[in-house]
C-alpha positions in Angstrom: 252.7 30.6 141.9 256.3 30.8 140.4 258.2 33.5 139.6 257.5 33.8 135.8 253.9 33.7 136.4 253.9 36.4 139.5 256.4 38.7 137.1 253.8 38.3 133.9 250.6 39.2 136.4 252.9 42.2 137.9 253.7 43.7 134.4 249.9 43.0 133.0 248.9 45.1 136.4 251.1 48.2 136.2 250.5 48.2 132.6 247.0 48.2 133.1 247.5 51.2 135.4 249.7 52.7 132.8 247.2 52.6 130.4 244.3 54.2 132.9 246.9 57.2 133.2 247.4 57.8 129.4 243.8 58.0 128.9 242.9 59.9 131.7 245.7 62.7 130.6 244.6 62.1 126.9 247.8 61.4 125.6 246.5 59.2 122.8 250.2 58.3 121.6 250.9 56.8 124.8 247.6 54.9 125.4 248.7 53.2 121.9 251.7 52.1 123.0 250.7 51.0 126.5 247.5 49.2 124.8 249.9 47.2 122.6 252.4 46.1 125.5 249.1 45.0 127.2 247.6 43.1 123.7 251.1 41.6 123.8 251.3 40.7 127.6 247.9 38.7 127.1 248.9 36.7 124.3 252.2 35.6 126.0 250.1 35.1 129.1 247.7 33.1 127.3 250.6 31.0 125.3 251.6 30.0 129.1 248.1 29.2 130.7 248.7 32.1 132.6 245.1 32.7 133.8 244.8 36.7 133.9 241.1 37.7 134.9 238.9 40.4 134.3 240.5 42.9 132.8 239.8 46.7 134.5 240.7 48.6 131.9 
């Protein structure tokens, strides 16, 4: 795995986790914002062939 790919999967993970936290303290601003970086973390995953998996969240 190189380092662009390990870095995108790293981001897409903590983000996830990010995301988990804002819903479960109901901040709804922040679960917007952390949904979006996730929507856009995806597509540039996906424009790379990045396989992510099954998402958690």
């Amino acid at each position: 795995m190189d380092a662009f790919t390990a870095g995108l999967l790293q981001r897409i993970k903590a983000t996830e986790s990010d995301l988990t936290r804002a819903r479960d303290e109901g901040d709804d601003f922040l679960v917007e914002v952390e949904q979006a970086e996730l929507d856009d973390l995806r597509r540039l995953a996906a424009e790379h062939g990045v396989e992510v998996g099954a998402s958690r969240v």
